[in-house]
MILUM-782501 format. One record per residue (C-alpha): chain; residue in one letter; x, y, z. Coordinates in nm, 2 decimals, padded with zeros to 4 digits. Example, Ala and Ser with C-alpha at 12.3 -4.5 7.8 and 13.67 -1.06 7.14 Angstrom:
# MILUM-782501
<pt chain="A" res="A" east="01.23" north="-00.45" up="00.78"/>
<pt chain="A" res="S" east="01.37" north="-00.11" up="00.71"/>
***
This chain:
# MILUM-782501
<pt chain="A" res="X" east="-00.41" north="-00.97" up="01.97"/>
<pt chain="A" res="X" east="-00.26" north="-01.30" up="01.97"/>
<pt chain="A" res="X" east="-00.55" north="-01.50" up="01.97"/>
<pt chain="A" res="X" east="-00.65" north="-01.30" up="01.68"/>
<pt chain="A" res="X" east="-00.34" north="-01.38" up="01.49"/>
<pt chain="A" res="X" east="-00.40" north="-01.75" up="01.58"/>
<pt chain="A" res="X" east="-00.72" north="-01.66" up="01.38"/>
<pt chain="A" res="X" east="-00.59" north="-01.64" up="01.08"/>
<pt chain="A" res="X" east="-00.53" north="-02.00" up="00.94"/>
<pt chain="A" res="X" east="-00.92" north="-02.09" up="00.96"/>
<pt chain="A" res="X" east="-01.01" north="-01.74" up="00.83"/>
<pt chain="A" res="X" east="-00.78" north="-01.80" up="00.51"/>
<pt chain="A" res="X" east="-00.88" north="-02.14" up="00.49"/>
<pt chain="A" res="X" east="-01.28" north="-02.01" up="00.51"/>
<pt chain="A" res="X" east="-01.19" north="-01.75" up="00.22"/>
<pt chain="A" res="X" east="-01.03" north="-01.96" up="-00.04"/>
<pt chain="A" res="X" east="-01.38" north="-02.23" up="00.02"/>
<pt chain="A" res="X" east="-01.61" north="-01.95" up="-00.08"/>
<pt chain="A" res="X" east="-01.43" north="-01.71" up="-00.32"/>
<pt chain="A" res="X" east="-01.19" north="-01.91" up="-00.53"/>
<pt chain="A" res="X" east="-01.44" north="-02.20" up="-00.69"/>
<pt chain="A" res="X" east="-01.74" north="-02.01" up="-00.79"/>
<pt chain="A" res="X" east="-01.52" north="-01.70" up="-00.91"/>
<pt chain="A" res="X" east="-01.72" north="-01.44" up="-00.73"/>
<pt chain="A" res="X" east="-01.61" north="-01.24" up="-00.52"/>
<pt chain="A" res="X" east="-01.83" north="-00.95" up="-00.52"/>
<pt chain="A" res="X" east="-02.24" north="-01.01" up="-00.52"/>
<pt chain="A" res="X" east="-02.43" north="-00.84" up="-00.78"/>
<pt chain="A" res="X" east="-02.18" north="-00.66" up="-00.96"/>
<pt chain="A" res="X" east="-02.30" north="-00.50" up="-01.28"/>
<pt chain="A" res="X" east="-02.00" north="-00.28" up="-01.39"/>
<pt chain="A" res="X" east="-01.82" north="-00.48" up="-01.70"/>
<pt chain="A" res="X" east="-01.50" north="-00.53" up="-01.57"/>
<pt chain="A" res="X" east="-01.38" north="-00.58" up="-01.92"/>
<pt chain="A" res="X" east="-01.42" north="-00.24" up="-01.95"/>
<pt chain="A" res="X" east="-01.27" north="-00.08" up="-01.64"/>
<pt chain="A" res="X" east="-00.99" north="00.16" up="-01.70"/>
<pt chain="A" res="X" east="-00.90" north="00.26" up="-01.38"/>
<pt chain="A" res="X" east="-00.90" north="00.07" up="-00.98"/>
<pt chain="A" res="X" east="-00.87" north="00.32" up="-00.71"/>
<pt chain="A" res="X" east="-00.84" north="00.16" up="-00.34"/>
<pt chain="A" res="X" east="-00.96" north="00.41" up="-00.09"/>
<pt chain="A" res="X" east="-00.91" north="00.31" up="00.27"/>
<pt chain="A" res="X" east="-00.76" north="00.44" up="00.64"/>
<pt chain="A" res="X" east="-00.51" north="00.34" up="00.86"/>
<pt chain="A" res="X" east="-00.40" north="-00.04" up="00.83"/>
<pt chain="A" res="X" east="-00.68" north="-00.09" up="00.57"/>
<pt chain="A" res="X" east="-00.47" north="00.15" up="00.34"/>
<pt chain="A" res="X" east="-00.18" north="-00.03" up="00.40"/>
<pt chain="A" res="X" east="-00.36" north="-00.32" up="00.25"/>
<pt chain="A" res="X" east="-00.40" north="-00.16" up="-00.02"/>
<pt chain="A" res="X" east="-00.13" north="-00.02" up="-00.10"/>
<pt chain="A" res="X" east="00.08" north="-00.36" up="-00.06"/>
<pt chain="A" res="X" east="-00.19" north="-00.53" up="-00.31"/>
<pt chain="A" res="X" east="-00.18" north="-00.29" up="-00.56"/>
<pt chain="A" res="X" east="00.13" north="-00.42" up="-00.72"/>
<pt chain="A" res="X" east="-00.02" north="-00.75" up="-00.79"/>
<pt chain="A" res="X" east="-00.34" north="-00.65" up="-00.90"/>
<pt chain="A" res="X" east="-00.19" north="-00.42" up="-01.13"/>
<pt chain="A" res="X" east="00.09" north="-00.68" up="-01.27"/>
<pt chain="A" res="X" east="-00.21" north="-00.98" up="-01.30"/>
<pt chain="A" res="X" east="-00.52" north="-00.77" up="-01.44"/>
<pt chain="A" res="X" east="-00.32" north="-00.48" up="-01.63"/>
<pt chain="A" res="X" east="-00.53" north="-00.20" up="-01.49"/>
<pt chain="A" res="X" east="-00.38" north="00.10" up="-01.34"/>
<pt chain="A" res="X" east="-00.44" north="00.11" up="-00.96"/>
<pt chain="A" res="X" east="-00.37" north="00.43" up="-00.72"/>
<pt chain="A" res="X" east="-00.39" north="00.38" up="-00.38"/>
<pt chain="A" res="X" east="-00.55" north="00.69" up="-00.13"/>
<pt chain="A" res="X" east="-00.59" north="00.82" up="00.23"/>
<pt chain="A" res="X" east="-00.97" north="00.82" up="00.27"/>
<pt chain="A" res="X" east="-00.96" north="01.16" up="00.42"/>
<pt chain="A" res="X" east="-00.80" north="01.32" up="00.15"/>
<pt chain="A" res="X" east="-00.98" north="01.16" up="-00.15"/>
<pt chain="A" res="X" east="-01.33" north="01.31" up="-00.03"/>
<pt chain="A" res="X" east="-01.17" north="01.64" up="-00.02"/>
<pt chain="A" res="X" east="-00.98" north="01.69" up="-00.33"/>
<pt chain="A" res="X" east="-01.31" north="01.68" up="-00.60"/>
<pt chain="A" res="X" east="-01.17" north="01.36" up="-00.80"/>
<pt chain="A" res="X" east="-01.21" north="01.33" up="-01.17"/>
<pt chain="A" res="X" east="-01.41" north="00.99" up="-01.17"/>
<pt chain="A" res="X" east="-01.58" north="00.86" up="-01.44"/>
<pt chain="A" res="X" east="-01.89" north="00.54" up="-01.46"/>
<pt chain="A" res="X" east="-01.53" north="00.28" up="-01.65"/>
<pt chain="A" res="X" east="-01.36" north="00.35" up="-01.28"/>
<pt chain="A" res="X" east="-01.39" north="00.10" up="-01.00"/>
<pt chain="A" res="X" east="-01.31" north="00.21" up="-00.68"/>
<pt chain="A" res="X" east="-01.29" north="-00.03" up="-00.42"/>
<pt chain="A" res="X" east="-01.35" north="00.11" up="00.00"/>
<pt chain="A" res="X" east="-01.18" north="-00.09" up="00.24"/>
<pt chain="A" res="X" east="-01.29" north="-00.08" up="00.59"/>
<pt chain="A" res="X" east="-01.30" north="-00.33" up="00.90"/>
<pt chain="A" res="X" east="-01.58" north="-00.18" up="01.05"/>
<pt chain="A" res="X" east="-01.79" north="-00.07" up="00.76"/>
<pt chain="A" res="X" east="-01.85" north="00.27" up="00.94"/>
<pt chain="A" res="X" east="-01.53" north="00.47" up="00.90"/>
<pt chain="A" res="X" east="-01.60" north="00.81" up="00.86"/>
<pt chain="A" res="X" east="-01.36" north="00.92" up="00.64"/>
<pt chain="A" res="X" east="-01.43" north="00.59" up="00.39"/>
<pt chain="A" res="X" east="-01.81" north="00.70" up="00.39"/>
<pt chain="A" res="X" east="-01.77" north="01.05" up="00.29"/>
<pt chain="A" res="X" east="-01.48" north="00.91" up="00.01"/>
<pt chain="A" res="X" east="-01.75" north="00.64" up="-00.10"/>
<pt chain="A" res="X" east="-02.01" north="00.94" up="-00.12"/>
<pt chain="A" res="X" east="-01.85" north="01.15" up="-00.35"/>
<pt chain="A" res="X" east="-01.74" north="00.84" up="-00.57"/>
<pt chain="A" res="X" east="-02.07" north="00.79" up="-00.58"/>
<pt chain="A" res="X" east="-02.22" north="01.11" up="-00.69"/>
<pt chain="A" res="X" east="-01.93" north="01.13" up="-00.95"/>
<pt chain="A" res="X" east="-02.10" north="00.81" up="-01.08"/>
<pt chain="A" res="X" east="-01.84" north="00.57" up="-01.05"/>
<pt chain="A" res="X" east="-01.88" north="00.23" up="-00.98"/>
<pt chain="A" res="X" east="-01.82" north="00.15" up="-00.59"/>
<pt chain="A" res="X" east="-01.68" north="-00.15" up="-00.43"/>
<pt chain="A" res="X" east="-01.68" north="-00.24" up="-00.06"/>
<pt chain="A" res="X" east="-01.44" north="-00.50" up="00.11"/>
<pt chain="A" res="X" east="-01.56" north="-00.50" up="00.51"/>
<pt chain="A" res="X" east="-01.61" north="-00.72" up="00.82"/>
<pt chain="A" res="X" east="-01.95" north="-00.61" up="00.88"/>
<pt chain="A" res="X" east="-02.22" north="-00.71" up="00.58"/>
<pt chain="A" res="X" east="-02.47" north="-00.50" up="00.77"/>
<pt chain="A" res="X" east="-02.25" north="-00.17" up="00.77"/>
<pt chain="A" res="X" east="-02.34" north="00.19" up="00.64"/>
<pt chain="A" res="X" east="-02.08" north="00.13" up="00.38"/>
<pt chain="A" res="X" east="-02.11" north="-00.24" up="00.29"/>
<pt chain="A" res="X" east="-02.46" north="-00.18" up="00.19"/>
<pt chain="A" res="X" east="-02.39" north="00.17" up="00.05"/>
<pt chain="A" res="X" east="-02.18" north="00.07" up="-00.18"/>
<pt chain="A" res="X" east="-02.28" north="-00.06" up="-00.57"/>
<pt chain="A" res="X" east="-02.12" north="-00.43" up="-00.44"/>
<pt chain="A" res="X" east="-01.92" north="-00.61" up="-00.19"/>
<pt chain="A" res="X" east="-01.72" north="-00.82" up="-00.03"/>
<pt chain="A" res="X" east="-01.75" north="-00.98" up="00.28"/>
<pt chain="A" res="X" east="-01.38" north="-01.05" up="00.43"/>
<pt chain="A" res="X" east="-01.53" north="-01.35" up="00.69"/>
<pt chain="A" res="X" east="-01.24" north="-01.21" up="00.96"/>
<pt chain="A" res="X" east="-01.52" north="-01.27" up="01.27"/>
<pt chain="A" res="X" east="-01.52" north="-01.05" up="01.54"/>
<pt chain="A" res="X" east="-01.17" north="-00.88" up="01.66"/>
<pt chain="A" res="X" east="-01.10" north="-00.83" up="01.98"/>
<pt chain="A" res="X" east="-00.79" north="-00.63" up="01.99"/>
<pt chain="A" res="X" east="-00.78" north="-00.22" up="01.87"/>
<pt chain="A" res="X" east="-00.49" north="-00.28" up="01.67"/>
<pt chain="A" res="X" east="-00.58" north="-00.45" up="01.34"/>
<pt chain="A" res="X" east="-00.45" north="-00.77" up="01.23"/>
<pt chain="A" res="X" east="-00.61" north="-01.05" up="01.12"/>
<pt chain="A" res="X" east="-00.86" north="-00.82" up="00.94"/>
<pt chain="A" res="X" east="-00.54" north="-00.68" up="00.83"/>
<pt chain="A" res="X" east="-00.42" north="-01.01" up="00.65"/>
<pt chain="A" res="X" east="-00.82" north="-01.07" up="00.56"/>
<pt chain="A" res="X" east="-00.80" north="-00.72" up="00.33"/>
<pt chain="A" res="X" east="-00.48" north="-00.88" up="00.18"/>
<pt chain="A" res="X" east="-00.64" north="-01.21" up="00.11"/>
<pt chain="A" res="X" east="-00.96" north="-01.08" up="-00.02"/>
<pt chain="A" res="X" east="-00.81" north="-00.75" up="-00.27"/>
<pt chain="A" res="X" east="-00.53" north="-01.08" up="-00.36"/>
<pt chain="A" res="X" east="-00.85" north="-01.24" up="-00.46"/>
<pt chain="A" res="X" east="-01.04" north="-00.98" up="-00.66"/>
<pt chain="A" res="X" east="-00.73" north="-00.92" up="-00.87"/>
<pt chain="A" res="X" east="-00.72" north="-01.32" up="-00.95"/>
<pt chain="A" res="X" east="-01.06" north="-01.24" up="-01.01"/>
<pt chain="A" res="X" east="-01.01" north="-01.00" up="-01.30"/>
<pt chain="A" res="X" east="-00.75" north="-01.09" up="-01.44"/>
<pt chain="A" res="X" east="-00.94" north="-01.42" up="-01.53"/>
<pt chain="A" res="X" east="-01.22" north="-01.17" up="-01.68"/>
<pt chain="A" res="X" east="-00.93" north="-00.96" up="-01.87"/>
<pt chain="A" res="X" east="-00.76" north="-01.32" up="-01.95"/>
<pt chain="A" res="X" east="-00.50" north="-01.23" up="-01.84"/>
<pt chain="A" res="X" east="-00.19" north="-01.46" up="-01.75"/>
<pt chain="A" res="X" east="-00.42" north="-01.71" up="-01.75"/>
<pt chain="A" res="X" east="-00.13" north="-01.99" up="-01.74"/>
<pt chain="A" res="X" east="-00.06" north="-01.80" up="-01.40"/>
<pt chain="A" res="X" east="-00.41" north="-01.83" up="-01.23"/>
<pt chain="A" res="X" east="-00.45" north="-02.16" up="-01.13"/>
<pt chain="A" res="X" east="-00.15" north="-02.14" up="-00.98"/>
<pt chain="A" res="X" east="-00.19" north="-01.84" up="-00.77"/>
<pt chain="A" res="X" east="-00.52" north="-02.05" up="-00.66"/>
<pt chain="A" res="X" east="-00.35" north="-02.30" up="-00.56"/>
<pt chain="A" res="X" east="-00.11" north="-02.08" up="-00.28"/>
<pt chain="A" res="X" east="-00.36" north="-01.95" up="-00.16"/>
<pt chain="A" res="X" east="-00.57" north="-02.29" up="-00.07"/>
<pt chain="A" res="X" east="-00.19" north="-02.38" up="00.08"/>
<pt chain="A" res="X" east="-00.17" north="-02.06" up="00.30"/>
<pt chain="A" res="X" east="-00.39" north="-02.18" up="00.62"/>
<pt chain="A" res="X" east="-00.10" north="-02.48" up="00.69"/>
<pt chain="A" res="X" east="00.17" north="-02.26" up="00.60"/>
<pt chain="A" res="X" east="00.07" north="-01.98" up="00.83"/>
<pt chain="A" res="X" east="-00.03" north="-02.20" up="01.11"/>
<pt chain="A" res="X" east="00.32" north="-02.35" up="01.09"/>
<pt chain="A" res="X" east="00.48" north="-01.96" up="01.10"/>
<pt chain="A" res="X" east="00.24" north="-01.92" up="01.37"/>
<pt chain="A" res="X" east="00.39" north="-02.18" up="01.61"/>
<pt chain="A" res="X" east="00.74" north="-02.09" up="01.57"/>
<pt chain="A" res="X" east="00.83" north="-01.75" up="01.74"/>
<pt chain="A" res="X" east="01.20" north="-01.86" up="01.95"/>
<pt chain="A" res="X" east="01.34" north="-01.57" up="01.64"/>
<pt chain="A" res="X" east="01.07" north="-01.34" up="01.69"/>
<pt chain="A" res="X" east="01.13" north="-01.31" up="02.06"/>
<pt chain="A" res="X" east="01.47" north="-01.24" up="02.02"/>
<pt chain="A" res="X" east="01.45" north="-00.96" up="01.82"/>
<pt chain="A" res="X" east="01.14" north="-00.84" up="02.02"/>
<pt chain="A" res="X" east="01.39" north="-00.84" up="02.29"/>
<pt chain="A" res="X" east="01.66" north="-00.63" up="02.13"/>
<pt chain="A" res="X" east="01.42" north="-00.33" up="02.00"/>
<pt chain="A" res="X" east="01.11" north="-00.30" up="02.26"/>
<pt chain="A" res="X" east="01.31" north="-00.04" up="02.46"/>
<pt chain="A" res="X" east="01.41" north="00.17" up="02.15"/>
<pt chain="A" res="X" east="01.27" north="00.53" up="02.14"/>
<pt chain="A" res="X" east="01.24" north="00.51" up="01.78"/>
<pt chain="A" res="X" east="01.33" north="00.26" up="01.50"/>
<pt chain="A" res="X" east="01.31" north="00.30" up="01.11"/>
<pt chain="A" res="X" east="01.11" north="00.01" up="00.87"/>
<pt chain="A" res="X" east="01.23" north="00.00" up="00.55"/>
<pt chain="A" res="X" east="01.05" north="-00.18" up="00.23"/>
<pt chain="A" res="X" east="01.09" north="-00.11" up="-00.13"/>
<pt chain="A" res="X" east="00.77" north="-00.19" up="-00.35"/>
<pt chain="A" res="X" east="00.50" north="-00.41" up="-00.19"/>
<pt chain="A" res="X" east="00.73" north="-00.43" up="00.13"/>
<pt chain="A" res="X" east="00.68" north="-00.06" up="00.16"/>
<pt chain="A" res="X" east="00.36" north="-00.12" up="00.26"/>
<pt chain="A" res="X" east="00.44" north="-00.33" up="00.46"/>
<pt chain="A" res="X" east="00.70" north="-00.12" up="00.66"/>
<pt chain="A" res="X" east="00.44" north="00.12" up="00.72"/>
<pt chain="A" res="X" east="00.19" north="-00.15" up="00.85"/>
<pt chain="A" res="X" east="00.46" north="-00.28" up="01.10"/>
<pt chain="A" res="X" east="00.52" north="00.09" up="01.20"/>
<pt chain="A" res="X" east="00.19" north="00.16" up="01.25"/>
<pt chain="A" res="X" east="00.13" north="-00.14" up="01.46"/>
<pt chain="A" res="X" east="00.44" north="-00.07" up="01.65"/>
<pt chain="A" res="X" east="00.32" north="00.34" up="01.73"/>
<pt chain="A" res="X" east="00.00" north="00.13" up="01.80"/>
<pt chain="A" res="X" east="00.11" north="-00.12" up="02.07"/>
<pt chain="A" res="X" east="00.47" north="00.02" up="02.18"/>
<pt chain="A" res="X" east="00.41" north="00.37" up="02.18"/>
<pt chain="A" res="X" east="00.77" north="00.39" up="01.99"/>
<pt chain="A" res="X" east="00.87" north="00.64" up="01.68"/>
<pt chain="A" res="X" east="00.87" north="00.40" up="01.41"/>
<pt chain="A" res="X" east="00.89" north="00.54" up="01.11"/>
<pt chain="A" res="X" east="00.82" north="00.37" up="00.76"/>
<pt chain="A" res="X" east="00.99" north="00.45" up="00.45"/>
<pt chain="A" res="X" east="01.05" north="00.34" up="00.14"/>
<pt chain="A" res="X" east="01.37" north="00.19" up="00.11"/>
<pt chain="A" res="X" east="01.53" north="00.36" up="-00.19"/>
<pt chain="A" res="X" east="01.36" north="00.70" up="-00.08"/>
<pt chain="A" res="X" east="01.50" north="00.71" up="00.25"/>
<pt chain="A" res="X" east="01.84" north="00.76" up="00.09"/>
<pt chain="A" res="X" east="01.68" north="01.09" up="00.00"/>
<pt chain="A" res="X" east="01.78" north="01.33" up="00.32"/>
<pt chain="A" res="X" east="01.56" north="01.09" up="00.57"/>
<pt chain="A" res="X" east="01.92" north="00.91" up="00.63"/>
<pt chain="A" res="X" east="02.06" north="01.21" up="00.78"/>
<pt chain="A" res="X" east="01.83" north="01.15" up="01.04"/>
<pt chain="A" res="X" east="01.99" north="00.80" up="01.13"/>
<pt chain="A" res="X" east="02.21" north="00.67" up="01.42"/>
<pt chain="A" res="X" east="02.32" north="00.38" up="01.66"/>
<pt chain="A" res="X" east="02.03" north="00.44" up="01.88"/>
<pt chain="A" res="X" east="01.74" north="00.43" up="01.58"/>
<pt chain="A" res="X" east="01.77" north="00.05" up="01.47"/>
<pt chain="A" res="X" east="01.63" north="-00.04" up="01.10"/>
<pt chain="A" res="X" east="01.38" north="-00.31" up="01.05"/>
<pt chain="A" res="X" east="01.49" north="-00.36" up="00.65"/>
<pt chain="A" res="X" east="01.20" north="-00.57" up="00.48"/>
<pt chain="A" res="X" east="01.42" north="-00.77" up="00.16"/>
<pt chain="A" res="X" east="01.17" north="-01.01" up="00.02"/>
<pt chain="A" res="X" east="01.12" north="-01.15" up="-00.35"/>
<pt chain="A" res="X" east="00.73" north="-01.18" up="-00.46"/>
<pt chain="A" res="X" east="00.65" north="-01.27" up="-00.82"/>
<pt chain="A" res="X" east="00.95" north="-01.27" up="-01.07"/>
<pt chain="A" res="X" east="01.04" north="-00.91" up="-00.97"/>
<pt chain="A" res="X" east="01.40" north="-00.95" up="-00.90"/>
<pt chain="A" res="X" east="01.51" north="-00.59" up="-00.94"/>
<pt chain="A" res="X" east="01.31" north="-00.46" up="-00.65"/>
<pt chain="A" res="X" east="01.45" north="-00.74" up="-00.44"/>
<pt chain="A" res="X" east="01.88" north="-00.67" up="-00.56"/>
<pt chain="A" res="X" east="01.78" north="-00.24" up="-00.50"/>
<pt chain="A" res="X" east="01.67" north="-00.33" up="-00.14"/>
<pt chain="A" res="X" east="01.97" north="-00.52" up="-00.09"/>
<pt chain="A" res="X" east="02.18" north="-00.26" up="-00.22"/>
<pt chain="A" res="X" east="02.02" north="00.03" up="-00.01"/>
<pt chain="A" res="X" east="02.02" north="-00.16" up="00.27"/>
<pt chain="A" res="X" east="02.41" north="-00.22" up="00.23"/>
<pt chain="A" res="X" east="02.45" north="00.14" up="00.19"/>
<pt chain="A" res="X" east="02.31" north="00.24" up="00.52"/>
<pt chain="A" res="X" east="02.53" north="00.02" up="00.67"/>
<pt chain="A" res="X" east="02.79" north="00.17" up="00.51"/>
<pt chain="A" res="X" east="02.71" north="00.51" up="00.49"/>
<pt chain="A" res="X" east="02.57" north="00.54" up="00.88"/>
<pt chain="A" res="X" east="02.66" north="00.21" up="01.05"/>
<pt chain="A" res="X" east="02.37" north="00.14" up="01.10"/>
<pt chain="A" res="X" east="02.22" north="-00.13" up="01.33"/>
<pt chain="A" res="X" east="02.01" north="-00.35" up="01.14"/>
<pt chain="A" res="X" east="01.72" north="-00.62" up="01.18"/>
<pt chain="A" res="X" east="01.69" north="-00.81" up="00.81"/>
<pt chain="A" res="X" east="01.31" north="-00.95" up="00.74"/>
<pt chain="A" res="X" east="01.41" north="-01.25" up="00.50"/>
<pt chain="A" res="X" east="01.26" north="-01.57" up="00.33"/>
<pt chain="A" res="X" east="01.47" north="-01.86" up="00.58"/>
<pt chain="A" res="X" east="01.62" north="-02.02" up="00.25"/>
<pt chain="A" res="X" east="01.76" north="-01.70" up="00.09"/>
<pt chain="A" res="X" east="02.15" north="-01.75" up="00.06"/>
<pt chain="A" res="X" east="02.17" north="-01.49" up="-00.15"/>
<pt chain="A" res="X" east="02.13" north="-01.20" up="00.14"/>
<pt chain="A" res="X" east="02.35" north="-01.44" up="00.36"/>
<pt chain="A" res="X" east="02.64" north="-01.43" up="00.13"/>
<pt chain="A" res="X" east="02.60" north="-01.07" up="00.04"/>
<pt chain="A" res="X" east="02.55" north="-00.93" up="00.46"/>
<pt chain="A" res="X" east="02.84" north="-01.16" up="00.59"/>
<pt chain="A" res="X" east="03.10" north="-00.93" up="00.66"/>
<pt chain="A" res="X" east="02.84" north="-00.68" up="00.84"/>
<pt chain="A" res="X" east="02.67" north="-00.74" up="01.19"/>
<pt chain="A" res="X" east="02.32" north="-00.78" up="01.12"/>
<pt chain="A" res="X" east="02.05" north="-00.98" up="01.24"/>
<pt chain="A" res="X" east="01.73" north="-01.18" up="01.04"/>
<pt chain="A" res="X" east="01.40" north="-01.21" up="01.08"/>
<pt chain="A" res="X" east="01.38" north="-01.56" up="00.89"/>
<pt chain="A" res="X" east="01.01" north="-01.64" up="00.74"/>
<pt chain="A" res="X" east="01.03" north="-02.02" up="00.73"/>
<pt chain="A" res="X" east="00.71" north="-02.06" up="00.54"/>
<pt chain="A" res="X" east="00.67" north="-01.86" up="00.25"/>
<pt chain="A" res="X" east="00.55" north="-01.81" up="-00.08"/>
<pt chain="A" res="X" east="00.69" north="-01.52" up="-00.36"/>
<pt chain="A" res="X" east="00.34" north="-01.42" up="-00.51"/>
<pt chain="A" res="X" east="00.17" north="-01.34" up="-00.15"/>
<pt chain="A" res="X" east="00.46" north="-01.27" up="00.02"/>
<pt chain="A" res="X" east="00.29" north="-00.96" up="00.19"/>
<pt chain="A" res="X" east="00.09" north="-01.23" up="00.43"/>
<pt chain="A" res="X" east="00.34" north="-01.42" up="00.54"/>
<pt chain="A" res="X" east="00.57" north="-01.14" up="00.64"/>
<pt chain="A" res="X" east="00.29" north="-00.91" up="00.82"/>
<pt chain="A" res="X" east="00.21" north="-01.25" up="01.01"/>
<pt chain="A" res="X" east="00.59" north="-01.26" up="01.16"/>
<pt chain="A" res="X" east="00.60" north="-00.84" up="01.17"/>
<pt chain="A" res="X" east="00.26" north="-00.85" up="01.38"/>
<pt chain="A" res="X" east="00.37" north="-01.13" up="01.64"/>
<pt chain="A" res="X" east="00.68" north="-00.94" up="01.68"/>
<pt chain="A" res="X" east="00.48" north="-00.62" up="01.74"/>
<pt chain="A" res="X" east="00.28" north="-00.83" up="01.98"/>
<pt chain="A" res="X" east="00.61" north="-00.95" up="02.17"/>
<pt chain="A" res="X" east="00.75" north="-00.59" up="02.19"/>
<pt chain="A" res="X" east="00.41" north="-00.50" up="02.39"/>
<pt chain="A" res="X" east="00.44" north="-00.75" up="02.61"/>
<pt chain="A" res="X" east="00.79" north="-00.68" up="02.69"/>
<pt chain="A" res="X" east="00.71" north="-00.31" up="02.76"/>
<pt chain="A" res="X" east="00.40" north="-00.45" up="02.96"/>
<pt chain="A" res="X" east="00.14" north="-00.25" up="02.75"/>
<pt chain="A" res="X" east="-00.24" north="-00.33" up="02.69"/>
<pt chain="A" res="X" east="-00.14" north="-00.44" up="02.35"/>
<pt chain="A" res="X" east="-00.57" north="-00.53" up="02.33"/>
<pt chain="A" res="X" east="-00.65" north="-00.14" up="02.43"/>
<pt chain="A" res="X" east="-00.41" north="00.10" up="02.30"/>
<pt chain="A" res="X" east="-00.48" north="00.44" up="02.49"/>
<pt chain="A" res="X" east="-00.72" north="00.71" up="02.34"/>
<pt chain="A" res="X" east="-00.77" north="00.44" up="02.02"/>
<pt chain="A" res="X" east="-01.08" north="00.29" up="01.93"/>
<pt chain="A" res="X" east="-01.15" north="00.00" up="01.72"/>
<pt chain="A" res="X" east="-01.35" north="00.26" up="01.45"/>
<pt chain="A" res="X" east="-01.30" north="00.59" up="01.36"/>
<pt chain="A" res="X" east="-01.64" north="00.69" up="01.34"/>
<pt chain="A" res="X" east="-01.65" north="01.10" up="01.34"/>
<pt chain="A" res="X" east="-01.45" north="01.33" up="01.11"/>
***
């Protein structure tokens, strides 16, 4: 699992050389993208959670509705589709069963299907109308992870992608470019400095149960981490949005369920970012509860505002607002990885997992 996290700066490096200069990421696409009215991203397991962390900035950059679905619920439900929607499958392996039978229906409702996978040669890479090759090589451990951060790249990249077809915030594109082309020495940087990481790896691998907390894009985040840490610890983690947790799920919490509280900025969405901090606050308050803050290192603002309260951070040292989502699931998957190796688990071979879900 390490080594594949070590992965990760060539891999990003490898995807901004072939998608970003030629401006295709999909081969043999025929659907006019100026025309699509709806994105759908269907997916399982951390591949949803890819999704559903994207989907705010490819909604905010190309201004097209995006829903986000459980694999094994959107081939069930007879979707209303129509040949303007673009649904995109996400899947590591190519072969997940529940993404085939959701790419199958799509496909008989006659909308136009999109693959993003790790295998070029897969049932559903070639099944679908195009694809996308995410270039992640071959992952050792169960537990996803830099396939993971490959689905963020890549769906970051598609939504580039159509916004420059939609035109829009054009002034913005060559600047999103341009962070991504920076992410392989940023990443490689985060990679190499993990003294924080271990000490909070230390303070919550013998916890029966912890609660992640992320409001927008970080909620996706918080459920990636939680699956990764059900994966690898074999701990109740538990993720939550954080503003909906306030909803009856903080009854639940006490001084032996510690809170991982993801408090991020990406883009210029401010309000998100003062809400988490404000929920987070209230927990404290409300519970006294014992929490773990995931932060950008330079942010004074949450330093200022948490000083009179006991809590610890998760500094990010590298970081960029827009893609955020990377750099975070980069310091949330090492200290996943730490927490294993602490509880001296096969964090490579989780038991009675496999590395694809291949029958329904």
């Amino acid at each position: 699992m390490l080594n594949d996290i070590k992965d990760e700066p060539e891999i990003f490096k490898k995807l901004a050389e072939i998608y970003l200069p030629e401006k295709k990421p999909v081969q043999n696409i025929n659907i006019n993208l100026e025309k699509i009215s709806k994105i759908y991203i269907i997916a399982s397991g951390s591949s949803r959670n890819a999704g559903n962390i994207t989907r705010y900035f490819i909604e905010s950059v190309a201004q097209i509705p995006v829903t986000v679905e459980h694999a094994s619920e959107f081939s069930v439900r007879n979707p209303v589709l129509s040949p303007d929607d673009l649904i995109i499958f996400v899947s590591q392996s190519g072969e997940t069963s529940d993404v085939l039978a959701a790419l199958q229906v799509a496909k008989t409702k006659g909308a136009y299907t999109f693959a993003v996978t790790n295998n070029e040669t897969s049932t559903i890479h070639t099944t679908a109308d195009s694809a996308m090759f995410i270039h992640a090589g071959k992952e050792i451990s169960v537990p996803a992870t830099k396939s993971f951060a490959s689905q963020l790249v890549c769906l970051y990249i598609i939504g580039i992608y159509l916004a420059e077809r939609h035109c829009k915030q054009s002034s913005l594109i060559e600047s999103y470019k341009q962070k991504i082309y920076q992410m392989p020495q940023k990443i490689e940087k985060l990679i190499s400095n993990t003294e924080e990481i271990d000490k909070i790896a230390q303070k919550l691998h013998d916890k029966k149960s912890l609660i992640i907390l992320g409001r927008g894009q970080n909620f996706g985040l918080a459920e990636e981490c939680s699956l990764k840490i059900k994966e690898t610890c074999y701990i109740n983690a538990g993720g939550y949005p954080t503003g909906e947790f306030l909803h009856g799920h903080l009854a639940m919490l006490d001084e032996n369920s510690p809170v991982i509280s993801i408090i991020t900025k990406y883009g210029h969405d401010e309000a998100n970012y003062t809400l988490a901090v404000g929920n987070t606050m209230q927990l404290i308050k409300k519970r006294n509860a014992d929490v773990v803050i995931v932060k950008d290192a330079v942010d004074i603002y949450i330093n200022s505002k948490f000083s009179e309260f006991p809590v610890e951070y998760l500094n990010i040292s590298e970081f960029n607002e827009e893609f955020s989502s990377v750099y975070s699931a980069v310091v949330l998957h090492l200290l996943t990885y730490k927490m294993a190796e602490l509880l001296g688990n096969d964090v490579n071979n989780p038991r009675s997992l496999s590395k694809t879900v291949s029958a329904e």
